[in-house]
The first five atom37 places (N, CA, C, CB, O) and aatype in JSON, in Angstrom:
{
  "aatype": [20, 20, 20, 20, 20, 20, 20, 20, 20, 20, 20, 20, 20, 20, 20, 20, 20, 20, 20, 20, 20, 20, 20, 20, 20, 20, 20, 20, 20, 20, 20, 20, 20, 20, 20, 20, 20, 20, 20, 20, 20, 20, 20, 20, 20, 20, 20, 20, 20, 20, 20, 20, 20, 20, 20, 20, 20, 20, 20, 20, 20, 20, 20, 20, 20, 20, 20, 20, 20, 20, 20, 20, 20, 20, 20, 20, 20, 20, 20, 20, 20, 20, 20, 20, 20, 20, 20, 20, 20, 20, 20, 20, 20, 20, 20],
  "atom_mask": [
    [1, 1, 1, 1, 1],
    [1, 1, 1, 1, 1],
    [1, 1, 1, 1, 1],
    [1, 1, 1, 1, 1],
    [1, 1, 1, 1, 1],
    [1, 1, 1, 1, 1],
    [1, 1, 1, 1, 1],
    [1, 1, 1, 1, 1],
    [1, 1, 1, 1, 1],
    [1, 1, 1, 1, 1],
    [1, 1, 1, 1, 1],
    [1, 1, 1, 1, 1],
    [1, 1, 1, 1, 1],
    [1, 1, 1, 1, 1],
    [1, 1, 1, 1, 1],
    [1, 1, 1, 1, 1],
    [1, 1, 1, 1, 1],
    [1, 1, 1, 1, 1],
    [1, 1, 1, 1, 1],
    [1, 1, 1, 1, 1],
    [1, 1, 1, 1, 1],
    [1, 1, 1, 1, 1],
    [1, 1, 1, 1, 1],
    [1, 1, 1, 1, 1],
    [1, 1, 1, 1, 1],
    [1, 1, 1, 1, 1],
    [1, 1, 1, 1, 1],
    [1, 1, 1, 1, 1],
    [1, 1, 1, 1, 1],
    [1, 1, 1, 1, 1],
    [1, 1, 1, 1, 1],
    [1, 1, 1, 1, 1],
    [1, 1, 1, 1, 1],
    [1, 1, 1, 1, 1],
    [1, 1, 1, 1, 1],
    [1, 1, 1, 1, 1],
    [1, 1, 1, 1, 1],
    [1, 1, 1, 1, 1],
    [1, 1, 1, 1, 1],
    [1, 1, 1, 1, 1],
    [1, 1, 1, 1, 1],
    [1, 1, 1, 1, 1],
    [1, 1, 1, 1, 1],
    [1, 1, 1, 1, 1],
    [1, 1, 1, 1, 1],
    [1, 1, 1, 1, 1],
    [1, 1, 1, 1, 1],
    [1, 1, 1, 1, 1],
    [1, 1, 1, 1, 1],
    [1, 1, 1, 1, 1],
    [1, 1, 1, 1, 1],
    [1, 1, 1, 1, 1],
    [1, 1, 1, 1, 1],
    [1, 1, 1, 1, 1],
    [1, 1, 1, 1, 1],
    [1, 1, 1, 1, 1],
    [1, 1, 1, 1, 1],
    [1, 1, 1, 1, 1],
    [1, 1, 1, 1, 1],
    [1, 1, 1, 1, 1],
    [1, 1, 1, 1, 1],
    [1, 1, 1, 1, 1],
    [1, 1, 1, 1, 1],
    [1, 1, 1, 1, 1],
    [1, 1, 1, 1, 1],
    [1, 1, 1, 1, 1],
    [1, 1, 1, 1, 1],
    [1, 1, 1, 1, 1],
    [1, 1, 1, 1, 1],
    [1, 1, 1, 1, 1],
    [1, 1, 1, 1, 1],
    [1, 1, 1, 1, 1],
    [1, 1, 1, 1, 1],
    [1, 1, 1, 1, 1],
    [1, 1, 1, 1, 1],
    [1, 1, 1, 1, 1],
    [1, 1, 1, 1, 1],
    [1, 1, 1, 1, 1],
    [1, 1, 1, 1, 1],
    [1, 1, 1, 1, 1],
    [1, 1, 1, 1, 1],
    [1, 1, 1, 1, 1],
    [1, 1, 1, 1, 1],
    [1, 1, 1, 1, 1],
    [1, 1, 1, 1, 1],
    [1, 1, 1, 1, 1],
    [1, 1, 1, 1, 1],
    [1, 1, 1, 1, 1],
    [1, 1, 1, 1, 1],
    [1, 1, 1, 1, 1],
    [1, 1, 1, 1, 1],
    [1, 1, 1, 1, 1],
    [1, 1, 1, 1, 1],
    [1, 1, 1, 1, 1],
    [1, 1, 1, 1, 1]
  ],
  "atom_positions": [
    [[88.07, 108.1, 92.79], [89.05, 107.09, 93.16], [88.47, 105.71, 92.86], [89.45, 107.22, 94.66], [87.38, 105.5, 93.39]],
    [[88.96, 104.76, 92.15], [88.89, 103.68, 91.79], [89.06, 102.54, 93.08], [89.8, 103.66, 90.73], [90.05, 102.69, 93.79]],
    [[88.2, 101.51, 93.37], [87.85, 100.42, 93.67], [89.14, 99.19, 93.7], [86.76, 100.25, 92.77], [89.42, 98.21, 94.39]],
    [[89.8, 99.99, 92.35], [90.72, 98.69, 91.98], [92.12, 99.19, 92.72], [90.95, 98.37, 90.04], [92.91, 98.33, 93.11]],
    [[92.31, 100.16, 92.85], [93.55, 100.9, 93.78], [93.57, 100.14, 95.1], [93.26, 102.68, 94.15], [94.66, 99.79, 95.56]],
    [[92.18, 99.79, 95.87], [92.25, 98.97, 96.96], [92.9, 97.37, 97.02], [90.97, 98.96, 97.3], [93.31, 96.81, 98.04]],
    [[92.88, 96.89, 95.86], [93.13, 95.88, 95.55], [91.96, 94.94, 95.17], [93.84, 95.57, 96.41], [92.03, 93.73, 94.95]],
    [[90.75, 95.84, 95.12], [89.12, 95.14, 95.0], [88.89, 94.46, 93.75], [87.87, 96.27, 95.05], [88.72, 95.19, 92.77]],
    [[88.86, 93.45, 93.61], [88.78, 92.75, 92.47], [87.58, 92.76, 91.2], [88.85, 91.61, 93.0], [86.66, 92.0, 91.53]],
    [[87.38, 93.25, 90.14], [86.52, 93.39, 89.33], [85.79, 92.46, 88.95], [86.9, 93.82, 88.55], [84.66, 92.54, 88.45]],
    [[86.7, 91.09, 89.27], [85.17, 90.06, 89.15], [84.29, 89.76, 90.06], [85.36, 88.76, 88.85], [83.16, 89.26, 90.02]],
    [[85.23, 90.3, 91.21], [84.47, 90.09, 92.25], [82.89, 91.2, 92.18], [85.55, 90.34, 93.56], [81.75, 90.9, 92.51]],
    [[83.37, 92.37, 91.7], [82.19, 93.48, 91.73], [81.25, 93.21, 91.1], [82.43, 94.71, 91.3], [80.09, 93.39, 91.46]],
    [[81.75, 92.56, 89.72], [80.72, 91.82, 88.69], [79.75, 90.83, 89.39], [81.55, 90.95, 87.55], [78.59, 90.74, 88.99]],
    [[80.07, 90.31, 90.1], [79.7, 88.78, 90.39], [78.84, 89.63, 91.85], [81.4, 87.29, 90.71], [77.8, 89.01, 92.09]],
    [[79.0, 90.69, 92.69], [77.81, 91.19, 93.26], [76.78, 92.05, 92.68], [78.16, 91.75, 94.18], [75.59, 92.13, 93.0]],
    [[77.59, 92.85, 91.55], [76.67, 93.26, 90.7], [74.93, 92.54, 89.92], [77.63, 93.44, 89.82], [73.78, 92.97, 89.76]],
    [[75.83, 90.98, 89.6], [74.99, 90.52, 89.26], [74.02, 90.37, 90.02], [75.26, 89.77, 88.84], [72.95, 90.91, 89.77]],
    [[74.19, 89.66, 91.02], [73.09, 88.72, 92.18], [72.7, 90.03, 92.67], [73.84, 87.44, 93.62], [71.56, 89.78, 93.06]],
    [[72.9, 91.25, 92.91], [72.43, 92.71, 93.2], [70.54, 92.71, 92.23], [74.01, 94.13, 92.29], [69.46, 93.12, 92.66]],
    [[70.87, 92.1, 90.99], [69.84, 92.38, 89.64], [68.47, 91.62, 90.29], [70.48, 91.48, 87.85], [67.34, 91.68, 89.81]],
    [[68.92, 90.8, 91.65], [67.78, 90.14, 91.77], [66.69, 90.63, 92.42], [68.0, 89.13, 92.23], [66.62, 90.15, 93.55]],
    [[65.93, 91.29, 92.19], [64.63, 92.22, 93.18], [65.06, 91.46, 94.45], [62.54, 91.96, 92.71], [65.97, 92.01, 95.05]],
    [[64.63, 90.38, 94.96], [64.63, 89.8, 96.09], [65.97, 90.36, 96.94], [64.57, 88.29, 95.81], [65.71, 91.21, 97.79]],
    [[66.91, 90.1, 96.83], [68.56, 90.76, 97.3], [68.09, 91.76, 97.3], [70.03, 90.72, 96.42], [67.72, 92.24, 98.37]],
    [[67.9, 92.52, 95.99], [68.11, 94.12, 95.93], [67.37, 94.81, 97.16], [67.47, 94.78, 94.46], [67.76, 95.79, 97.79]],
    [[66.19, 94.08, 97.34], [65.25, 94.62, 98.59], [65.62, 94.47, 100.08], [63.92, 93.92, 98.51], [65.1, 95.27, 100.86]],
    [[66.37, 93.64, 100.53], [66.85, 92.96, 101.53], [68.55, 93.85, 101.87], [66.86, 91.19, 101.0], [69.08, 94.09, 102.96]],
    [[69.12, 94.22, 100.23], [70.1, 94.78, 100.77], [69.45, 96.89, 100.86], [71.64, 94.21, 99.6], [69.91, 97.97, 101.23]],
    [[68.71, 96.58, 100.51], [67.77, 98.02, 100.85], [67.85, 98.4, 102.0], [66.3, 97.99, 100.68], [68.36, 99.35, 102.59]],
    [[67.01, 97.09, 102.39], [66.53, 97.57, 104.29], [67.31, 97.12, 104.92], [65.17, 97.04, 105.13], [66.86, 96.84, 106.02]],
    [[68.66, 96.8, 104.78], [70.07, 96.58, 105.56], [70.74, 98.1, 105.22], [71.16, 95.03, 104.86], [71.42, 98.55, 106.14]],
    [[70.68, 98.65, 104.42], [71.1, 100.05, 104.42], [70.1, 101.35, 104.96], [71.45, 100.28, 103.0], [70.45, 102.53, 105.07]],
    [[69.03, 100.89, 105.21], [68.04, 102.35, 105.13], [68.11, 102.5, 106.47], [66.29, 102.33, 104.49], [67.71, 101.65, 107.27]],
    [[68.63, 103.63, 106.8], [68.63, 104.74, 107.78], [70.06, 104.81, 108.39], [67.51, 104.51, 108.94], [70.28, 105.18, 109.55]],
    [[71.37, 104.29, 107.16], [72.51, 104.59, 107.64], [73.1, 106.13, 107.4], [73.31, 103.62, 107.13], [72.58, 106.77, 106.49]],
    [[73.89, 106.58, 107.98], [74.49, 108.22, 108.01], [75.86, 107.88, 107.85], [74.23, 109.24, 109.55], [76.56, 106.87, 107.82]],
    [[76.01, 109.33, 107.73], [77.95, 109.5, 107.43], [78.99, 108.75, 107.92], [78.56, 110.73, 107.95], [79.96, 108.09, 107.55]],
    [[78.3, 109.21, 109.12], [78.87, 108.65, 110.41], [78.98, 107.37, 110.57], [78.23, 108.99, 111.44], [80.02, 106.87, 111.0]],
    [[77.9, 106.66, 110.24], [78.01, 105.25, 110.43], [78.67, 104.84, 109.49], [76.9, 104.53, 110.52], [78.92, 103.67, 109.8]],
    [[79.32, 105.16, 108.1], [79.91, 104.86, 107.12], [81.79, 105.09, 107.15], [79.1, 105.65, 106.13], [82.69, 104.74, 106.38]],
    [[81.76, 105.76, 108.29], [83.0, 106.69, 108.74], [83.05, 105.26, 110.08], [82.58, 108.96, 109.33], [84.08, 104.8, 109.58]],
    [[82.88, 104.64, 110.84], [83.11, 104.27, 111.37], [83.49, 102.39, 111.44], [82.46, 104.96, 111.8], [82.49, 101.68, 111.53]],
    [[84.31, 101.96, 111.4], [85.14, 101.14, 111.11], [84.84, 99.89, 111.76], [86.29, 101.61, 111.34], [85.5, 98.88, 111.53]],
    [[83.78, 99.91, 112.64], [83.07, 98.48, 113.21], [81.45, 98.48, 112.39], [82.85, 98.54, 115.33], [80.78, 97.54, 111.96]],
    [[81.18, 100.11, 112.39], [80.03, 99.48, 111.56], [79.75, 99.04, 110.48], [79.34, 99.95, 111.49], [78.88, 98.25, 110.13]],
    [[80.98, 99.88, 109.63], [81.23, 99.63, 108.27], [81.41, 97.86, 107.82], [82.59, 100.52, 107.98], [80.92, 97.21, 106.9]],
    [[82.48, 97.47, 109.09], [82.34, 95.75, 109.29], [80.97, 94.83, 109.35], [82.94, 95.42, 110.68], [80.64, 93.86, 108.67]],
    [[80.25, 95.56, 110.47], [79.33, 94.56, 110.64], [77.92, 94.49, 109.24], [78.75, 94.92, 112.29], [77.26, 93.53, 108.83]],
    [[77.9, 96.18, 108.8], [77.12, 96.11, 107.03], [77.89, 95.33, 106.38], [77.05, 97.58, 105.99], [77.25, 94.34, 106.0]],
    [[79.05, 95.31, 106.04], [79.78, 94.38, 105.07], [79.44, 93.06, 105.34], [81.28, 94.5, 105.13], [78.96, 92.56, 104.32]],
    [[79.49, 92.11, 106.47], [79.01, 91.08, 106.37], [77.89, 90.69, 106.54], [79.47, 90.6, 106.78], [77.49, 89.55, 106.28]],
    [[77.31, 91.51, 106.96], [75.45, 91.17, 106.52], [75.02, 91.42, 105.17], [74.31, 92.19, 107.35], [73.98, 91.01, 104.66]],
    [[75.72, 91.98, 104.77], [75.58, 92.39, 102.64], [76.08, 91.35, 102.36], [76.57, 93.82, 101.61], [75.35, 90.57, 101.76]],
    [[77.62, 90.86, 102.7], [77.99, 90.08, 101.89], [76.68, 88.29, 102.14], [79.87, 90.04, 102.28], [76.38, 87.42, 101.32]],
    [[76.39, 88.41, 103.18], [75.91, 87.59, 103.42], [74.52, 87.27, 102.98], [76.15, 87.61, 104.36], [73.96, 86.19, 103.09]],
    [[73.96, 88.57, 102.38], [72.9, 88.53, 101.58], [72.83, 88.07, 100.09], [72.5, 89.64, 101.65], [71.95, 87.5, 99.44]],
    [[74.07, 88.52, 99.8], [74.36, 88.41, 98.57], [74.85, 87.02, 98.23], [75.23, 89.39, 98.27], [75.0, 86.67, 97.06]],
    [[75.17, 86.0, 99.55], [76.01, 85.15, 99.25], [77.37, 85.11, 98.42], [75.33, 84.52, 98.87], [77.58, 84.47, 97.39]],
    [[78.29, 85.96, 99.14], [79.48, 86.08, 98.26], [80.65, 86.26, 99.92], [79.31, 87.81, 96.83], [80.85, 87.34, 100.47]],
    [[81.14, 85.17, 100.31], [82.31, 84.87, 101.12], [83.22, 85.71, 100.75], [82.81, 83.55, 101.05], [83.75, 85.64, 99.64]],
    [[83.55, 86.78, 101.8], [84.69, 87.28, 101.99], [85.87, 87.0, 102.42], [84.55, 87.86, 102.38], [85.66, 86.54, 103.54]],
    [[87.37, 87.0, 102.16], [88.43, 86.83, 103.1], [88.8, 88.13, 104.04], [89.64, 86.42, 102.29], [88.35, 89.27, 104.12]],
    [[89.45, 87.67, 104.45], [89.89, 88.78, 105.73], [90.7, 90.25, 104.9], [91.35, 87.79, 107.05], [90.82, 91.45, 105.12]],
    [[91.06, 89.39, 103.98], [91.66, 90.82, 102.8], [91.25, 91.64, 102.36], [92.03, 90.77, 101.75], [91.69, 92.78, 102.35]],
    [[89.61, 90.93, 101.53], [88.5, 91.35, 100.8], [87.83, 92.22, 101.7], [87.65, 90.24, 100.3], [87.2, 93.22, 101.35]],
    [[88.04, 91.7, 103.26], [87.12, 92.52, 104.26], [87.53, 94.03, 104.14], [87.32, 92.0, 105.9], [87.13, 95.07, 103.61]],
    [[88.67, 93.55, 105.02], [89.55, 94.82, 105.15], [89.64, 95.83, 103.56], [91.25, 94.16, 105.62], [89.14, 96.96, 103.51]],
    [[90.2, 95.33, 102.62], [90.12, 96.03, 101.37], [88.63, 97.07, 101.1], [90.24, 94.81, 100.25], [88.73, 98.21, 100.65]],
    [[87.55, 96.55, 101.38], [86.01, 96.9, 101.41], [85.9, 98.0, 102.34], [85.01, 95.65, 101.89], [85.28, 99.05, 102.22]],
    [[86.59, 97.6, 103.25], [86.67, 98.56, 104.48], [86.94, 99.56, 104.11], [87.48, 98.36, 105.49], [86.23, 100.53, 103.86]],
    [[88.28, 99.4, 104.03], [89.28, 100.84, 103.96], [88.79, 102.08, 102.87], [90.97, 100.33, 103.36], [88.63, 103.26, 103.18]],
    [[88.6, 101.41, 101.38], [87.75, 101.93, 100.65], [86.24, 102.51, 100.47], [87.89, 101.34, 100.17], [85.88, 103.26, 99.56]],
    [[85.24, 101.91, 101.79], [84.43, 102.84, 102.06], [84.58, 104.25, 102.67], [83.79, 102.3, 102.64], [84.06, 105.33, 102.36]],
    [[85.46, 103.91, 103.65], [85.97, 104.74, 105.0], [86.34, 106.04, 104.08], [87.53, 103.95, 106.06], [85.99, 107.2, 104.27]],
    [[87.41, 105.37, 102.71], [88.35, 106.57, 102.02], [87.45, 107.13, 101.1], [89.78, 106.08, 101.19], [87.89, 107.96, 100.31]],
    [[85.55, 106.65, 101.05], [85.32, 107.58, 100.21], [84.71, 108.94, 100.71], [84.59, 107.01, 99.32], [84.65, 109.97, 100.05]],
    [[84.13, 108.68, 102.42], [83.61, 109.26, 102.65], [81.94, 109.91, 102.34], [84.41, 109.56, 102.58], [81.49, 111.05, 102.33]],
    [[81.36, 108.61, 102.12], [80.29, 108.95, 101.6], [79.16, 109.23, 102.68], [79.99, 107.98, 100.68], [78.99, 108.85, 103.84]],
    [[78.47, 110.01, 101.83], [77.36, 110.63, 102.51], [76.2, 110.3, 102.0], [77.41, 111.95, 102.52], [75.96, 110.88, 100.95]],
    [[75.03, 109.25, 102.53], [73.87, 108.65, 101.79], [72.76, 109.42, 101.69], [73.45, 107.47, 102.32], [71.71, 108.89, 101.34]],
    [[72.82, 110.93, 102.01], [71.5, 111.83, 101.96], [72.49, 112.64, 100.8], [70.8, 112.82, 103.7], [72.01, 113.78, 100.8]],
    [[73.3, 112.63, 100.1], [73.92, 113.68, 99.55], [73.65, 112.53, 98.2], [75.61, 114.32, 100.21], [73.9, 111.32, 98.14]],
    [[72.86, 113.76, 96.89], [72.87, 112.68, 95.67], [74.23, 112.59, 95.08], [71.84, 113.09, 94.44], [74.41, 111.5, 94.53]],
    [[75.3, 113.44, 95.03], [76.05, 113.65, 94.54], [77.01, 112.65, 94.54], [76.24, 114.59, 94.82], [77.74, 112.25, 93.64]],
    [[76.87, 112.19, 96.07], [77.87, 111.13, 96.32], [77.28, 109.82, 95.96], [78.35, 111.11, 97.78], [78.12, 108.99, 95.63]],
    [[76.21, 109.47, 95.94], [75.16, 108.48, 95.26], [75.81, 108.6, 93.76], [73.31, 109.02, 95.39], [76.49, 107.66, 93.36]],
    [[75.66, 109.41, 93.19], [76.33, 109.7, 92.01], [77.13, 109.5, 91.23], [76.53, 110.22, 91.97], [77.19, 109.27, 90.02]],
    [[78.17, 109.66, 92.54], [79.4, 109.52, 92.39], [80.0, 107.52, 92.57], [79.95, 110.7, 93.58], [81.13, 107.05, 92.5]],
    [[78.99, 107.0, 92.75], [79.67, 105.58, 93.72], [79.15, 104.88, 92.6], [79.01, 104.99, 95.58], [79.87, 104.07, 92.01]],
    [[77.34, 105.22, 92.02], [76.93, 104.51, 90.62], [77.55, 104.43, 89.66], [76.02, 104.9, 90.07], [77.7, 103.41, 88.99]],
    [[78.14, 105.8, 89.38], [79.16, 105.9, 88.28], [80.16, 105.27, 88.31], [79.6, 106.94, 88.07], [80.56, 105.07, 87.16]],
    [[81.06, 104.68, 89.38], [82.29, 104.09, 89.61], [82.09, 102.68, 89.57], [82.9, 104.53, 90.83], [82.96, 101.86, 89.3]],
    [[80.59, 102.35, 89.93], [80.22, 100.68, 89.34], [79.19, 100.4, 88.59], [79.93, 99.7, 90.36], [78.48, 99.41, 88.76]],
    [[79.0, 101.38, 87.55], [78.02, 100.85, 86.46], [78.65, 99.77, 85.49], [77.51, 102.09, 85.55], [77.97, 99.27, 84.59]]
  ]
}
């Protein structure tokens, strides 16, 4: 399922993609993710409060749209961060 079905904007992905390239970010948004589960990805306040500490790493201002849009689309992928497959599956959808 595509990113852009949410209404998620492709320059926008580009434009975290990029600042993502920077070791410094890349490491910081590391250890803001390491030791999240299903569960916490399934759940709709935490999924909020990672989103704006990412976005906030990344320096990239969200609207309340962008939030929600980010949201809903994690929630609908159901990902699982010990499963490579789904790792797999999320690289491939933003390489």
């Amino acid at each position: 399922m595509s990113y852009q079905k949410y209404g998620i904007s492709p320059q926008l992905v580009q434009r975290v993609k990029d600042k993502t390239r920077n070791p410094a970010v890349k490491e910081r948004l590391k250890q803001l993710f390491q030791g999240v589960t299903k569960a916490d990805l399934q759940n709709t306040a935490t999924v909020r409060k990672l989103l704006r500490q990412g976005a906030k790493i990344v320096n990239e201002p969200l609207s309340a749209t962008q939030e929600e849009q980010f949201i809903q689309f994690i929630i609908a992928q159901k990902i699982d961060p010990n499963n490579t497959l789904h790792l797999l599956k999320l690289w491939s959808m933003f390489r």
